[in-house]
N, C-alpha and C positions, 0 to 999 in steps of 0.2 A: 495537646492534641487529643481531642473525643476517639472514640471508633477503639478496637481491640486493638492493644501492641503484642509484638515480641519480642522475645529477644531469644537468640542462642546461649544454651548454657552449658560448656563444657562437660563433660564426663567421662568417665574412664567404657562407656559403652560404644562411643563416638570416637575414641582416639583414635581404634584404628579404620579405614574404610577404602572405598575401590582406589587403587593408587594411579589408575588410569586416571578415572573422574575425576582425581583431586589434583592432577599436572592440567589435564583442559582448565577447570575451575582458577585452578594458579597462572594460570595462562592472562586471561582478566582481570584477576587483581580483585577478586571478592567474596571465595569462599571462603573459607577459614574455618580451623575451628572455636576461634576465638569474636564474638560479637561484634562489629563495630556499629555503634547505637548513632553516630553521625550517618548513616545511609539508610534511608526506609525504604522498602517497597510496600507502595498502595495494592491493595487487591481489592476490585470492585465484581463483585457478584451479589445478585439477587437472592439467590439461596444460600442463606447461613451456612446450614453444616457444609457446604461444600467449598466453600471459601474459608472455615477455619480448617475443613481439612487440606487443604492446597497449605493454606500458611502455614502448619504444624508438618507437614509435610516435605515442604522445602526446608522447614529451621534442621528438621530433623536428618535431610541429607548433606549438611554443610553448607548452605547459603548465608553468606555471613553477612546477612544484611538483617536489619528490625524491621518486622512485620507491620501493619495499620491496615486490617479489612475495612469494608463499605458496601451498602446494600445498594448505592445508587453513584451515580455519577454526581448529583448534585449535594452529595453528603459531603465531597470534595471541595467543591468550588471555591468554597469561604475562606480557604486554606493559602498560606503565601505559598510561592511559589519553589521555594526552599524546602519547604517542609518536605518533599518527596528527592527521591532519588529516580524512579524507575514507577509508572503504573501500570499495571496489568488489570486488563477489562476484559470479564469473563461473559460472553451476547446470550441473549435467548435468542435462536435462530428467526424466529416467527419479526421476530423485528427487522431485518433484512429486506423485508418482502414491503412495508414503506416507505422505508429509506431514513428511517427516522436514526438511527443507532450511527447510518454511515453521517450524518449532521451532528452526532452530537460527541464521535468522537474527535471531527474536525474542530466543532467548539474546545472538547476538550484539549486536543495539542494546541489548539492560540491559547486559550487562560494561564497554560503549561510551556512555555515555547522550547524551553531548556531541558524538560522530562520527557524522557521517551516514555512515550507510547506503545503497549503491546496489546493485540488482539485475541483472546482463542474464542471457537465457536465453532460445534459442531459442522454447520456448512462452508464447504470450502472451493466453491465453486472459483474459478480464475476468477468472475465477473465481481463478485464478493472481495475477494482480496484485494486485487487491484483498487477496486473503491475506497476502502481502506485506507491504504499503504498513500493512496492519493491525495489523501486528506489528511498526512504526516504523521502516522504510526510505524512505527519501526519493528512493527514483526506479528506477523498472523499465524496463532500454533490452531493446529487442528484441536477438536473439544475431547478426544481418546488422549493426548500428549500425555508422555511419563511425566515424572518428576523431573529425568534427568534430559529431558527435551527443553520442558519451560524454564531448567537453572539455565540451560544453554542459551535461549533467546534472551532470558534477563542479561547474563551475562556478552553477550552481543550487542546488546540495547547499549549497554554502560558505555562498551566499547568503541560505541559508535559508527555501530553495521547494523543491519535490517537483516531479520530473522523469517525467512520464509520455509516450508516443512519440503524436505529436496522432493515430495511426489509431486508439488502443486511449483516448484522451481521451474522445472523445464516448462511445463507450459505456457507457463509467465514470461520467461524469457524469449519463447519461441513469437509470441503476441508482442512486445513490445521490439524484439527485432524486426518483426512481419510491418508491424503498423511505421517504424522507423524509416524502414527499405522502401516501403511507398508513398513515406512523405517524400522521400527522397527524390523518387520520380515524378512527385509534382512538381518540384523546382526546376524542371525545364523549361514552365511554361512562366511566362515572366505574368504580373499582377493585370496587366488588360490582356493578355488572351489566356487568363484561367476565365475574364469574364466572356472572354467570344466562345469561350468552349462550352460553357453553361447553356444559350442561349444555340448555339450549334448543335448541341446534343438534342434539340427537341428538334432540328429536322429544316432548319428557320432558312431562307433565304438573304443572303447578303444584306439584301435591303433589308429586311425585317432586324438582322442583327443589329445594321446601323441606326434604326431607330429607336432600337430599346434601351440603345445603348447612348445613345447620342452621337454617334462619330459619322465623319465625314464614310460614305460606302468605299470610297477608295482604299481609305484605311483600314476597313475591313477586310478588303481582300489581300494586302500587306498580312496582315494578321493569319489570316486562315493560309492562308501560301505556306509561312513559317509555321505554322500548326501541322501542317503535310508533312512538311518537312522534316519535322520533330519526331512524330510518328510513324514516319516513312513510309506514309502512305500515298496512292496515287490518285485518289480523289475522296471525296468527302462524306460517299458514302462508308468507303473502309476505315477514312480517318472517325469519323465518329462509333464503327463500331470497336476500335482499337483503344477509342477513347472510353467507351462506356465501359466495356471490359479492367481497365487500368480502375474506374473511381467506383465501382462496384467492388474491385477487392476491396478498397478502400473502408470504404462503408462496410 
């Protein structure tokens, strides 16, 4: 393997250290203070010194895994899919703002499919992460993360949990409960009158429904009846503003 390695090398300056740290770390099964050179972590960042210093960094707090930095994602690529244990990819944030980074780490977990993925980068917008996490990375650390945050998320990655920093948690969680809860109250509406609601929300007249839609106008008002009804509303203009209000949270 090209690219800078590590490895951990015991010492009597390392013997002893935080004994909290070292029961979480044992917890996963991968700090140690003794090397195991079978687990690599990739470390992909742009800027040299900052990417040797993360990997001397981790070796140096008990991450018992061998180091292999990388300036780019396609320094990787060529590489079996063996050769990693865990990748951590460090964003220039400005790349964000195309969308190019959230494409090429989705490339990056398919070439990878068995390597988790990890994120840091300074912005940590929900909208950001989420993107991400979408695209099969298993943990988004903020770009300020200690040491002892990113052995954490590595060590979650191994374990086969998804690593998110608990300030950017709840909001994430609050968003994907919100957006759950309101699929939820779509499904009352069965697949033809989610489509009479589409075509009712602009204001349409039964007939007008039934011809964009094709259906007999009878059926139509079958349809919008049970739509009232749904909504408990008592006519069409309440049902459509109950309705717009309901697919505006949505959106």
């Amino acid at each position: 393997m090209s690219g800078i390695m590590y490895e951990r090398i015991p010492d009597a300056d390392h013997a002893v250290y935080n004994r909290h740290a070292a029961a979480r770390r044992a917890a996963f099964h991968i700090a140690s203070t003794e090397p195991r050179p079978q687990r690599t972590l990739a470390i992909i960042d742009g800027r040299a010194i900052a990417r040797e210093q993360l990997s001397r960094g981790l070796i140096s707090n008990g991450l018992g895994l061998r180091m292999a930095t990388y300036g780019s994602v396609e320094d990787i690529e060529a590489y079996e899919a063996t050769a990693f244990s865990v990748i951590l990819v460090c964003v220039d944030d400005s790349r964000f703002m195309d969308n190019s980074i959230v494409l090429e780490i989705g490339a990056l977990v398919r070439r990878f499919p068995k390597v988790p993925v990890i994120v840091q980068a300074k912005l940590c917008g929900f909208q950001q992460i989420l993107s991400v996490l979408q695209q099969g990375a298993h943990g988004y650390l903020p770009g300020n993360a200690g040491i002892s945050v990113c052995i954490e998320a590595i060590s979650m990655a191994l374990a086969g949990g998804v690593f998110v920093a608990a300030k950017n948690l709840h909001d994430i969680q609050s968003i994907l409960g919100t957006n759950h809860h309101q699929s939820k109250r779509l499904e009352m509406f069965t697949r033809r009158e989610r489509e009479v609601i589409e075509v009712l929300r602009q204001g349409k007249a039964n007939k007008t429904i039934a011809y964009a839609l094709r259906l007999a106008p009878n059926t139509v008002k079958v349809h919008v009846r049970n739509i009232l009804k749904k909504v408990r509303a008592t006519n069409r203009a309440e049902a459509i503003y109950k309705i717009n209000a309901m697919f505006d949270e949505i959106a």
